[in-house]
N, C-alpha and C positions, 0 to 999 in steps of 0.2 A: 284366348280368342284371337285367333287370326285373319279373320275371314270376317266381311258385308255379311253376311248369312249370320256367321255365330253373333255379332253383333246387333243384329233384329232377335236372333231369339233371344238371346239375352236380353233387352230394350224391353221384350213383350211380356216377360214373365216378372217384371217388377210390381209391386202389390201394388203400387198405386196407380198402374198403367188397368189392372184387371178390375180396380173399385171405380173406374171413367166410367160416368153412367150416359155423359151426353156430350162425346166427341166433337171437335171442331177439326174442318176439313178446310182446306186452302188446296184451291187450283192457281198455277202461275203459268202463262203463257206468253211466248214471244213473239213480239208485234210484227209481221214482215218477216217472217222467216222466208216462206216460199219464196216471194222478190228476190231476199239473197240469195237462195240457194240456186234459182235461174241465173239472175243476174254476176255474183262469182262464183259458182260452180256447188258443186256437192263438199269438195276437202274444206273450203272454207265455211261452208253450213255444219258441216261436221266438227269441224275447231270449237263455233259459236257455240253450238248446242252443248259438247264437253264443259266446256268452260262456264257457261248457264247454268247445269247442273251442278256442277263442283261450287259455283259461289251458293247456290241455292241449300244444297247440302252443309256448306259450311254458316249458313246462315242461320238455317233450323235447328240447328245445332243448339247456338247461342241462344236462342229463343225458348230452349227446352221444349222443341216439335221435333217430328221423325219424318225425313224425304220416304213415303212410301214408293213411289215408283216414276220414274221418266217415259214419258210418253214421246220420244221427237224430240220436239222445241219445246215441253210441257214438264211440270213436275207437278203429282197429288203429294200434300203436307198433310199431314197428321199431329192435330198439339191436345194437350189432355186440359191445355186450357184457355179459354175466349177470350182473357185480356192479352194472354202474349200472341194469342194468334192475328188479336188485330195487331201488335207491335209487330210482329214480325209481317203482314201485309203493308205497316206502311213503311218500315225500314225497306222494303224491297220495292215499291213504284219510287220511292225516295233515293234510295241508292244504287240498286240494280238496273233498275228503268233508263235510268240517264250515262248510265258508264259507256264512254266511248265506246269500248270493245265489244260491246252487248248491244241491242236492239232493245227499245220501250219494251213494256210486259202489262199484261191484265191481270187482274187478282180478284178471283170468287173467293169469296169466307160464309160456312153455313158451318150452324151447330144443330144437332142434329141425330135421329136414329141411325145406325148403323152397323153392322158386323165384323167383326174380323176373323176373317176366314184363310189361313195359314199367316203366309204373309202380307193377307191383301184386305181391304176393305170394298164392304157392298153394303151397299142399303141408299135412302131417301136422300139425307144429308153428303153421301158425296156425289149425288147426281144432280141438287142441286149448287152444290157448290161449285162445280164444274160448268152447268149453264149458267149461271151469273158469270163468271169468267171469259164466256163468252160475250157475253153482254156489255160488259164492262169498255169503254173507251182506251185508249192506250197509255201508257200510266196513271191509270185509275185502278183502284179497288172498290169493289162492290161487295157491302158488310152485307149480309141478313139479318132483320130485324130480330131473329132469334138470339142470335149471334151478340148483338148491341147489346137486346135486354141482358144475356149472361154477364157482360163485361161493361154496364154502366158505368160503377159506380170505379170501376178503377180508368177512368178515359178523366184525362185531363180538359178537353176538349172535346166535348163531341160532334159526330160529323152532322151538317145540318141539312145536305140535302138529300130529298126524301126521295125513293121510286116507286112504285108498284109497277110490277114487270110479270109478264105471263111467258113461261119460260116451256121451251118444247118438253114434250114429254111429260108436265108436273101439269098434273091438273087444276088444283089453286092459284091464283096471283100470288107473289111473293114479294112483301116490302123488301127494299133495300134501301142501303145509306152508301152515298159516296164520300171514298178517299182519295181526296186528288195528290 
């Protein structure tokens, strides 16, 4: 396997990737990118966002999640499971959020219906994971209450404050919990 490419097919064809009955989806976004990319130019937005990506990919890694795709300043995560998806949301407003070289980041986490359709996902859960992200304040993570209930019992901690958020495009309110 040489290739990003053979590397997701490979990723996607593991048994236990195909027995996920209810994926968990992470949006990460960086706070102020546009500023920057006015304020010093495009190469060095350009740097940022590289560099965003490559820690985020090597993050999910560790996490045993999959970078499905970069958006910009944005990356959609994919984890087959809710407790390391929150670990790995709060290792990133934690670690990622505050590195010099990087800009604060927002963090949506829903678990949730969805498809995988080549190498992409579509469905409810990552559209809402994605507006919580947007929602989210700047190194905050916004859990969804689904997401919590999956990954109670393994949170040392759990977060205690509560939201209900009406989110575009979703027609329900949607509890969330914050990680600051």
């Amino acid at each position: 396997m040489n290739t990003e490419i053979d590397r997701i097919i490979a990723f996607s064809r593991r048994p236990w990737m195909r027995r996920q009955r209810v994926p968990t989806f992470l949006f990460v976004d960086l706070v102020g990118f546009t500023a920057l990319t006015d304020a010093q130019g495009d190469e060095v937005a350009a740097v940022t966002a590289r560099r965003f990506r490559r820690t985020m990919r090597s993050l999910s890694r560790r996490h045993g999640a999959w970078q499905v795709k970069s958006m910009g300043d944005g990356v959609m995560i994919w984890s087959p499971d809710p407790d390391k998806a929150i670990a790995l949301a709060t290792e990133t407003v934690r670690d990622v959020g505050t590195r010099d070289d990087l800009l604060p980041v927002r963090v949506g986490v829903h678990t949730g219906s969805a498809v995988m359709d080549g190498m992409d996902w579509f469905g409810s859960a990552v559209n809402v994971a994605a507006r919580l992200a947007d929602e989210a304040e700047p190194n905050q993570a916004l859990i969804s209450g689904s997401t919590l209930s999956e990954a109670m019992r393994a949170l040392s901690r759990p977060p205690k404050v509560r939201r209900e958020l009406v989110l575009r495009g979703i027609e329900s309110p949607i509890v969330a919990w914050r990680l600051t």
